[in-house]
Chimera marker file (.cmm) of the C-alpha trace (Angstrom):
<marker_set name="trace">
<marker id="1" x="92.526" y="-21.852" z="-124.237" r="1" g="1" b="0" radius="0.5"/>
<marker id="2" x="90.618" y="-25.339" z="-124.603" r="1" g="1" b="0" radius="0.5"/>
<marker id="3" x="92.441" y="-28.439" z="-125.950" r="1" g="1" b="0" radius="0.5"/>
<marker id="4" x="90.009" y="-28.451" z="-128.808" r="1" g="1" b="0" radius="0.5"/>
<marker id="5" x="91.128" y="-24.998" z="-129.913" r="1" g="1" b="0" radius="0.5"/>
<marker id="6" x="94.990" y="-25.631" z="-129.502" r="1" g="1" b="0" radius="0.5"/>
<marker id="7" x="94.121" y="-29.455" z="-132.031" r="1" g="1" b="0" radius="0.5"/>
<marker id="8" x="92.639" y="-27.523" z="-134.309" r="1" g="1" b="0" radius="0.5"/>
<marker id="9" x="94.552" y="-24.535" z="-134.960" r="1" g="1" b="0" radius="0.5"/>
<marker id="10" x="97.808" y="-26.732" z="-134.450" r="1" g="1" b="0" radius="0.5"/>
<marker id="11" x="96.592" y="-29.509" z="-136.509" r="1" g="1" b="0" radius="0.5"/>
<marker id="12" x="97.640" y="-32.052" z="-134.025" r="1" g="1" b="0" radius="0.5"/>
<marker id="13" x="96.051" y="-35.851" z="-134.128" r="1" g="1" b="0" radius="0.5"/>
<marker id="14" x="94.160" y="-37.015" z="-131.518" r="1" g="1" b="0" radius="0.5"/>
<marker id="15" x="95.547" y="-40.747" z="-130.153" r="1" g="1" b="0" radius="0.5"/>
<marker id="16" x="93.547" y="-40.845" z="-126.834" r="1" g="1" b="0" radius="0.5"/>
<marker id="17" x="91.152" y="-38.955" z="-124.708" r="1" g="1" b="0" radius="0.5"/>
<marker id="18" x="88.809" y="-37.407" z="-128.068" r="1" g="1" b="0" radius="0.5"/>
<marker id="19" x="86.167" y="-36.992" z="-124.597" r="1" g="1" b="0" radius="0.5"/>
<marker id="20" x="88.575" y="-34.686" z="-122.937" r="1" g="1" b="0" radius="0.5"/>
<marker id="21" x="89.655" y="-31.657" z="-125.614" r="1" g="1" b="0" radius="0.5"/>
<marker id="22" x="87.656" y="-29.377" z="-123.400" r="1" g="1" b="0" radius="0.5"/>
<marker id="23" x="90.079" y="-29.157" z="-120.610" r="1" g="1" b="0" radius="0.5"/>
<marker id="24" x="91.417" y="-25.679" z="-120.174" r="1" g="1" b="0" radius="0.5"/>
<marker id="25" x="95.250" y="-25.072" z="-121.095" r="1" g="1" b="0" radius="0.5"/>
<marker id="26" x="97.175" y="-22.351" z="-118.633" r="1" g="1" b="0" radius="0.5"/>
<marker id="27" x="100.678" y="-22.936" z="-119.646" r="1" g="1" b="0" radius="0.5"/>
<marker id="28" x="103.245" y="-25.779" z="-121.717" r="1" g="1" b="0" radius="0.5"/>
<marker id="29" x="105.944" y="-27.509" z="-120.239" r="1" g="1" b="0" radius="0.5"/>
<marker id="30" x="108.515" y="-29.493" z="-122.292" r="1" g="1" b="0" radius="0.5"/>
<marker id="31" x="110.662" y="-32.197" z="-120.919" r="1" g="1" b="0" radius="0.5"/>
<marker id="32" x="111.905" y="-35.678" z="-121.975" r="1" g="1" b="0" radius="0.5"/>
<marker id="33" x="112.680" y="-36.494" z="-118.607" r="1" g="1" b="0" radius="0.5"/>
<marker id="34" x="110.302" y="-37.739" z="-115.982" r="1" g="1" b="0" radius="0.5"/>
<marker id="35" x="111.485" y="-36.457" z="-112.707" r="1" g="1" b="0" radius="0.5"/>
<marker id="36" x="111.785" y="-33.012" z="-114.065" r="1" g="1" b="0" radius="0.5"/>
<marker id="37" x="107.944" y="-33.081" z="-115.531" r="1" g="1" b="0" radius="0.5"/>
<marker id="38" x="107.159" y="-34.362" z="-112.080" r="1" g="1" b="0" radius="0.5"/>
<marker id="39" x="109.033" y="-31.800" z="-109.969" r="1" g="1" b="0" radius="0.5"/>
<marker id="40" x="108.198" y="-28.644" z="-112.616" r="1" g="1" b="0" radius="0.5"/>
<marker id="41" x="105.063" y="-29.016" z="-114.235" r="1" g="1" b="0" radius="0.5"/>
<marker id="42" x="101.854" y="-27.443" z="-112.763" r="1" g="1" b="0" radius="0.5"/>
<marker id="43" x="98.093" y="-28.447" z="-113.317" r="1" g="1" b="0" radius="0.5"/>
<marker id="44" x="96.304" y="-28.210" z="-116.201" r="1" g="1" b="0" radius="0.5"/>
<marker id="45" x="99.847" y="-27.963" z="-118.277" r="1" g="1" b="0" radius="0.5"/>
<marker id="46" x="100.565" y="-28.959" z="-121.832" r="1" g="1" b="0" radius="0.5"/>
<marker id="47" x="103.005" y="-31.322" z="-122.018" r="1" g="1" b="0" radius="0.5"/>
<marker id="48" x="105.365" y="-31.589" z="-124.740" r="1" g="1" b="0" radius="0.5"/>
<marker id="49" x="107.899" y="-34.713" z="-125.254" r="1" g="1" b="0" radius="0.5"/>
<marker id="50" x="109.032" y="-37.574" z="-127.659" r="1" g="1" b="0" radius="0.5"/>
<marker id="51" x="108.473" y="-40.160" z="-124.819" r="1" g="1" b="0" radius="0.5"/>
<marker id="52" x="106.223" y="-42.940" z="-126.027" r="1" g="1" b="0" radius="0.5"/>
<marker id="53" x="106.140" y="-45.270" z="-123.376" r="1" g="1" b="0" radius="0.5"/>
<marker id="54" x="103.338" y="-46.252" z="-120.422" r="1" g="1" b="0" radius="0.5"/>
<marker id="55" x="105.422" y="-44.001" z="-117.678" r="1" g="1" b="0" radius="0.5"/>
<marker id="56" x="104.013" y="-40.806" z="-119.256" r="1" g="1" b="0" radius="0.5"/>
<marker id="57" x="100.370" y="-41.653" z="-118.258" r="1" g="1" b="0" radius="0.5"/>
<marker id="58" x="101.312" y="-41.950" z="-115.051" r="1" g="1" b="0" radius="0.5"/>
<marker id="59" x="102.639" y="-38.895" z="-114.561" r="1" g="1" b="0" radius="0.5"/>
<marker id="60" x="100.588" y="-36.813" z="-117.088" r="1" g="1" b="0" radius="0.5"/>
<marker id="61" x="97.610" y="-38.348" z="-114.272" r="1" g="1" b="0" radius="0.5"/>
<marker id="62" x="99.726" y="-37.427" z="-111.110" r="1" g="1" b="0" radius="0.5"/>
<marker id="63" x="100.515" y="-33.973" z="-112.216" r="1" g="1" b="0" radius="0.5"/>
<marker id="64" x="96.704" y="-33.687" z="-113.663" r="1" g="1" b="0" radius="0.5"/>
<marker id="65" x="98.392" y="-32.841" z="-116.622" r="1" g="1" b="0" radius="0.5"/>
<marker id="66" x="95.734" y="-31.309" z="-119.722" r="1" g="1" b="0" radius="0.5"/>
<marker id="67" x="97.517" y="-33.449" z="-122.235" r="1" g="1" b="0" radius="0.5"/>
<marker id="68" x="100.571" y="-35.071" z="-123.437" r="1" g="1" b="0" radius="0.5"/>
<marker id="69" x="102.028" y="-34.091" z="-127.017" r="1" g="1" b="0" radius="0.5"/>
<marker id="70" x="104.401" y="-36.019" z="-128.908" r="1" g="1" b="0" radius="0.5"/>
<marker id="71" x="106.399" y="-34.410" z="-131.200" r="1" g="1" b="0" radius="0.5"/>
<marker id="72" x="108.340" y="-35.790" z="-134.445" r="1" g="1" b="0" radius="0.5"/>
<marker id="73" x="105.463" y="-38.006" z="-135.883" r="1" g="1" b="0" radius="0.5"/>
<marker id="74" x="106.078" y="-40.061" z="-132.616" r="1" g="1" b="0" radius="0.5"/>
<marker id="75" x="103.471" y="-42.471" z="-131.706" r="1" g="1" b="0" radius="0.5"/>
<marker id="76" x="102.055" y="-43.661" z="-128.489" r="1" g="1" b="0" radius="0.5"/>
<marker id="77" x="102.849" y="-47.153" z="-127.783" r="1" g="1" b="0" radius="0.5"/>
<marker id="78" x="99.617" y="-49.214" z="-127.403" r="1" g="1" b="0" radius="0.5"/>
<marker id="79" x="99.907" y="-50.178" z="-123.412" r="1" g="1" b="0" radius="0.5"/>
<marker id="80" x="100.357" y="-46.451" z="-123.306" r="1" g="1" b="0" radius="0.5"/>
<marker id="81" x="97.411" y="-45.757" z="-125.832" r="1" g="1" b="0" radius="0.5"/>
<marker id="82" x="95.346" y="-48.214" z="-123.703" r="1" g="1" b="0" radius="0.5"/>
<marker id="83" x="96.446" y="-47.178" z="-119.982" r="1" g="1" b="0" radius="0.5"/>
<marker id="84" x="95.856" y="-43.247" z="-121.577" r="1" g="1" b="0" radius="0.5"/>
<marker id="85" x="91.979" y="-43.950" z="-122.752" r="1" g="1" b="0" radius="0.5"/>
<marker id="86" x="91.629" y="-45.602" z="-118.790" r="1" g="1" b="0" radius="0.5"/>
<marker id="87" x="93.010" y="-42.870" z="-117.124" r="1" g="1" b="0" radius="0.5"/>
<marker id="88" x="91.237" y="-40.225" z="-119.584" r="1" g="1" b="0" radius="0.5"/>
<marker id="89" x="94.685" y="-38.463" z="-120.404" r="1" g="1" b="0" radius="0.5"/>
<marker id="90" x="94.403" y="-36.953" z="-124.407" r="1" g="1" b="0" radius="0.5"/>
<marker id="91" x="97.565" y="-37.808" z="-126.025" r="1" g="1" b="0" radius="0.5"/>
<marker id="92" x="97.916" y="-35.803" z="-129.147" r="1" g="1" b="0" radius="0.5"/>
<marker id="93" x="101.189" y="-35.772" z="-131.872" r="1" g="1" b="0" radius="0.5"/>
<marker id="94" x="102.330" y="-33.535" z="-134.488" r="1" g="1" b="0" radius="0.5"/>
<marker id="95" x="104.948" y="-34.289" z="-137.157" r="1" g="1" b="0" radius="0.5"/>
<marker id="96" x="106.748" y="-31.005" z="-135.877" r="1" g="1" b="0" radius="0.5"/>
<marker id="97" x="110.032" y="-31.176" z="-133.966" r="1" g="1" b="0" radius="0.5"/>
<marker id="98" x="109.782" y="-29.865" z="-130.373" r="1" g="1" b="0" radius="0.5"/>
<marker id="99" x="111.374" y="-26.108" z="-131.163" r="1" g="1" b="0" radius="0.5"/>
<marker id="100" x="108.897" y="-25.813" z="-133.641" r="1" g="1" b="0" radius="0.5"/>
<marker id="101" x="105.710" y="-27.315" z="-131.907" r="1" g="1" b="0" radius="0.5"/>
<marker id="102" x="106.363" y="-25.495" z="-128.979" r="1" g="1" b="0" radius="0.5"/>
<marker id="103" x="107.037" y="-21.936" z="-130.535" r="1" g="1" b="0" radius="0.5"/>
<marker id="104" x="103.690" y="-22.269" z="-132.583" r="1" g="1" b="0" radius="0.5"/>
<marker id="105" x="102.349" y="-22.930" z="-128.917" r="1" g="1" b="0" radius="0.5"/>
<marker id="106" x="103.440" y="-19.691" z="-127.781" r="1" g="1" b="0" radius="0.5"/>
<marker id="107" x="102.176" y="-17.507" z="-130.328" r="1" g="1" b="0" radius="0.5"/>
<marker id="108" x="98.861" y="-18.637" z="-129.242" r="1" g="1" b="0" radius="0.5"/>
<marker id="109" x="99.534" y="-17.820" z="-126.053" r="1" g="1" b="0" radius="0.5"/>
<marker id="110" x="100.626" y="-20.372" z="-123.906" r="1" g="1" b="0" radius="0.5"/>
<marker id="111" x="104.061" y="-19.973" z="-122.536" r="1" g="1" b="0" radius="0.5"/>
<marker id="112" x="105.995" y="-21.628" z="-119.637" r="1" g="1" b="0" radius="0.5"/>
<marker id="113" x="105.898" y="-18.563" z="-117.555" r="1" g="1" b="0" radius="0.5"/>
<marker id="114" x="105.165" y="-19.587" z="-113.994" r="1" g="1" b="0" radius="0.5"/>
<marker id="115" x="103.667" y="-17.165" z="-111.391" r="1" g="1" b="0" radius="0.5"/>
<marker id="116" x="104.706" y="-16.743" z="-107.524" r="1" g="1" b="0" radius="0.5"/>
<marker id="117" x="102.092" y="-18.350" z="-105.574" r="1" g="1" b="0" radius="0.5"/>
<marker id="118" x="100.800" y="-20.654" z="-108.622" r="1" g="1" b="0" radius="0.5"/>
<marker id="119" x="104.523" y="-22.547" z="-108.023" r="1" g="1" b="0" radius="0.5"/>
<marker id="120" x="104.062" y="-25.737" z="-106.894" r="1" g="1" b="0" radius="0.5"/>
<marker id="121" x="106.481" y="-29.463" z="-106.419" r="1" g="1" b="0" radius="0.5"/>
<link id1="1" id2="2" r="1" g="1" b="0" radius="0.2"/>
<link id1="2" id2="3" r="1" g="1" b="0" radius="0.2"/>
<link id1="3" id2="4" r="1" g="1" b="0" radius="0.2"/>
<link id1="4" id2="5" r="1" g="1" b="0" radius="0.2"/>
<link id1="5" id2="6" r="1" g="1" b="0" radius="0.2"/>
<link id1="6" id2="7" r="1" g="1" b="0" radius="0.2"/>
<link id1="7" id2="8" r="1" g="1" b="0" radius="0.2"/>
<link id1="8" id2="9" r="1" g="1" b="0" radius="0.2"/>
<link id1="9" id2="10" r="1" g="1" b="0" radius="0.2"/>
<link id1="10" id2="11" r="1" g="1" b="0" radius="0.2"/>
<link id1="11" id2="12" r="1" g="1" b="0" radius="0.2"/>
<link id1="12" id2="13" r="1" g="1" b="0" radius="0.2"/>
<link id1="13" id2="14" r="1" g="1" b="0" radius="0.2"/>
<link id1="14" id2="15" r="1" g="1" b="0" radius="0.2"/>
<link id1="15" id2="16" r="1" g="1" b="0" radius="0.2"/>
<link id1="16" id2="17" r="1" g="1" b="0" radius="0.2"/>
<link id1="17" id2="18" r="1" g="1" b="0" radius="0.2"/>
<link id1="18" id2="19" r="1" g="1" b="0" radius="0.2"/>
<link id1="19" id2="20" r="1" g="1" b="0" radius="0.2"/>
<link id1="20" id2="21" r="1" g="1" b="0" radius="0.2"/>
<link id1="21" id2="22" r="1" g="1" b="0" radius="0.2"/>
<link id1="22" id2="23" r="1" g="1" b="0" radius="0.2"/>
<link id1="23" id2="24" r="1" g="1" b="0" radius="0.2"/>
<link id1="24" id2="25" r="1" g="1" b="0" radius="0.2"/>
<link id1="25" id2="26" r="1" g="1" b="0" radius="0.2"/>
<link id1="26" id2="27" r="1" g="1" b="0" radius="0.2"/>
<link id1="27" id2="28" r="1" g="1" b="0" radius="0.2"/>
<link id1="28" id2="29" r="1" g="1" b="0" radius="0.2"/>
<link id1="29" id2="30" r="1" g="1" b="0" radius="0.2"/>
<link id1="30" id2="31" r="1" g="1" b="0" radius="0.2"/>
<link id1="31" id2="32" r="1" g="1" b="0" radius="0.2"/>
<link id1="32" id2="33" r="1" g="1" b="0" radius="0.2"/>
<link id1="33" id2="34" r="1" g="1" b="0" radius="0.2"/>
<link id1="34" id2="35" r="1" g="1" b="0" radius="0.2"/>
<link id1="35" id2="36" r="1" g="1" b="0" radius="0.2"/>
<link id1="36" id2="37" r="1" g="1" b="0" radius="0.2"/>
<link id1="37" id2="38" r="1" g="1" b="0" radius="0.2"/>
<link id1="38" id2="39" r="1" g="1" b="0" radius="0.2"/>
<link id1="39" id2="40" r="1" g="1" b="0" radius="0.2"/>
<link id1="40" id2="41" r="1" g="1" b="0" radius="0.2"/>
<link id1="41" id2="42" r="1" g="1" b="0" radius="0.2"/>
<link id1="42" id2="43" r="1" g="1" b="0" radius="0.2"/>
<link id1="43" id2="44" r="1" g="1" b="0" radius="0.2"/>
<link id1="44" id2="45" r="1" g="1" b="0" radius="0.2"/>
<link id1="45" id2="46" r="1" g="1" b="0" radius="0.2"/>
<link id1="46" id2="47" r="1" g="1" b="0" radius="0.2"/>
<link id1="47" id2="48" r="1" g="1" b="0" radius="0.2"/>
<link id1="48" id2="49" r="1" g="1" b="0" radius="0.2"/>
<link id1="49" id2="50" r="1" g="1" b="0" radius="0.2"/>
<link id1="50" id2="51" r="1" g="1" b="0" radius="0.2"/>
<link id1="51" id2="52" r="1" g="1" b="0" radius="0.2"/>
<link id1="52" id2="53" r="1" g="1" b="0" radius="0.2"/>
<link id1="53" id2="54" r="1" g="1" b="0" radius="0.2"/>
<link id1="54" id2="55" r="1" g="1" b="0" radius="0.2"/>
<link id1="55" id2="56" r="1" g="1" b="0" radius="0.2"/>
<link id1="56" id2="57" r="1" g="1" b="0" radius="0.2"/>
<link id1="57" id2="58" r="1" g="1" b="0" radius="0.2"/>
<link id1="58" id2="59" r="1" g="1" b="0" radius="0.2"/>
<link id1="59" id2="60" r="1" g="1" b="0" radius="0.2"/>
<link id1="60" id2="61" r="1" g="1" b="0" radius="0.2"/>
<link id1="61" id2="62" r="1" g="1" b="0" radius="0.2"/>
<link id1="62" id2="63" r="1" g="1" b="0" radius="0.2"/>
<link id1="63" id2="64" r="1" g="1" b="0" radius="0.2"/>
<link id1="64" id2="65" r="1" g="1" b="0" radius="0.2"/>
<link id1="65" id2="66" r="1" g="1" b="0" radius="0.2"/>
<link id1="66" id2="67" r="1" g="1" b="0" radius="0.2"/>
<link id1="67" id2="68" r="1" g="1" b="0" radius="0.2"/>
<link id1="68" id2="69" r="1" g="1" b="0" radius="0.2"/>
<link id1="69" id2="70" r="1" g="1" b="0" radius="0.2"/>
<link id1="70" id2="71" r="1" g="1" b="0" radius="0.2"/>
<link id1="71" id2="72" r="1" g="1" b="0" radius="0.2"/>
<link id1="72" id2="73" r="1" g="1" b="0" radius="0.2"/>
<link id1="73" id2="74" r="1" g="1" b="0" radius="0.2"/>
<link id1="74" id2="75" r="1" g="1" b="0" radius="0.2"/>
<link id1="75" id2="76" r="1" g="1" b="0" radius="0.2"/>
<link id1="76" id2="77" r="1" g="1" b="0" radius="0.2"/>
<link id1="77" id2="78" r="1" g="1" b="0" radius="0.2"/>
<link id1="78" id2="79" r="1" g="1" b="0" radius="0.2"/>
<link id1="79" id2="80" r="1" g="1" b="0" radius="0.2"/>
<link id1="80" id2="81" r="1" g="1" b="0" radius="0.2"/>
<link id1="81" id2="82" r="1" g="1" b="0" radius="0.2"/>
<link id1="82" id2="83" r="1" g="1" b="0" radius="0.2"/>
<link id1="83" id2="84" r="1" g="1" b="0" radius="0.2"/>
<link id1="84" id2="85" r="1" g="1" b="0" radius="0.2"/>
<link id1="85" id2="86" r="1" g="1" b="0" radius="0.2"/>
<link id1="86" id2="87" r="1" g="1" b="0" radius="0.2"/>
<link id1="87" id2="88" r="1" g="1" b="0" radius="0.2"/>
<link id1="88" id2="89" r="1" g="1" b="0" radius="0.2"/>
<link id1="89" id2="90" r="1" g="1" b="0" radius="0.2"/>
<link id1="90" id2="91" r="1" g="1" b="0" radius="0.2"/>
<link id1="91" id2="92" r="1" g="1" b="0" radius="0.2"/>
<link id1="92" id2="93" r="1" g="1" b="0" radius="0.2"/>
<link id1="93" id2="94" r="1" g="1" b="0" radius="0.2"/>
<link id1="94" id2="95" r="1" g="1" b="0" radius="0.2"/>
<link id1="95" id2="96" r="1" g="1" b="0" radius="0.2"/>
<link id1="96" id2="97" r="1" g="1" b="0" radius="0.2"/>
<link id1="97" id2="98" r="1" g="1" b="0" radius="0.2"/>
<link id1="98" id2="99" r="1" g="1" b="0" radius="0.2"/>
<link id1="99" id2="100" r="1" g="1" b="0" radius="0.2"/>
<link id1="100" id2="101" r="1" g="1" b="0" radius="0.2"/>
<link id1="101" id2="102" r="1" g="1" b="0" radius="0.2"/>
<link id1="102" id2="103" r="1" g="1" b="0" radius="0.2"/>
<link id1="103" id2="104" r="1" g="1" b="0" radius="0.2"/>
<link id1="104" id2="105" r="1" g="1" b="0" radius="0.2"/>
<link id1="105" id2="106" r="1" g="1" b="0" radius="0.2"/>
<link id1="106" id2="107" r="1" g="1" b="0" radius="0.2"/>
<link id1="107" id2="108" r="1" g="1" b="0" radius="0.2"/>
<link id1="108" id2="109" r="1" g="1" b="0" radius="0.2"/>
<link id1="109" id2="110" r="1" g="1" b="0" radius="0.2"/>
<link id1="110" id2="111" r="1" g="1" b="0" radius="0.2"/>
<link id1="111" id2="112" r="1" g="1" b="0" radius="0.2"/>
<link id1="112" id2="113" r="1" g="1" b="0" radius="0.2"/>
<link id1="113" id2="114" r="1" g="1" b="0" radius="0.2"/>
<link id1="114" id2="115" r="1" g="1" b="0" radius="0.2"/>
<link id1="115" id2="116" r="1" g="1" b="0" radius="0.2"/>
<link id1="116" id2="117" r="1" g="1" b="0" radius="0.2"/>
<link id1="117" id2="118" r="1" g="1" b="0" radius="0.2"/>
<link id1="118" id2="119" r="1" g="1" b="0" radius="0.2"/>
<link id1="119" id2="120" r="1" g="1" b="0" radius="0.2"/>
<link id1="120" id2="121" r="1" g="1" b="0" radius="0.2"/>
</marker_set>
């Protein structure tokens, strides 16, 4: 499913990356802390947190990451903002809590489920 669709059926505002909403979407991860997004999430991931600051960039990049979604009205601090639009990372944020946000993910079918050889560090 494309970013674009996932905005638009979801409703979600678009801080950063309004270029990039055509990336493909595979699965979702949610985490709050960095060294579990880095050691669990995959490529091409959604990436759902309340973290605001400049760190998630980073890692959203390293991970190449589809997007980062902030959840609870949350809002992207403006080094992060800034470093986002340079790295071309979409940040996007909803007004829903995480539980919420994340089941309305799954019923359009994208769920955490990893696959044997798609595993990776």
């Amino acid at each position: 499913m494309k970013l674009s669709e996932i905005v638009e059926k979801l409703r979600l505002g678009v801080r950063t990356g309004t270029g990039k909403l055509d990336r493909e979407v595979n699965r979702g991860y949610a985490s709050d802390l960095m060294s579990d997004v880095i050691a669990h999430s995959m490529k091409n991931d959604i990436w759902v947190t309340l973290q605001v600051h400049l760190n998630i960039v980073a890692v959203a990049s390293m991970k190449e990451l589809s997007c980062i979604v902030l959840i609870n009205g949350k809002e992207p601090e403006k080094e992060t903002r800034e470093k986002a639009e340079a790295e071309g990372i979409p940040i996007l944020v909803s007004d829903l809590p995480a539980f919420e946000l994340i089941g309305r993910l799954y019923q359009l079918g994208i769920s955490g489920k990893r696959h044997g050889s798609e595993e990776s560090a």
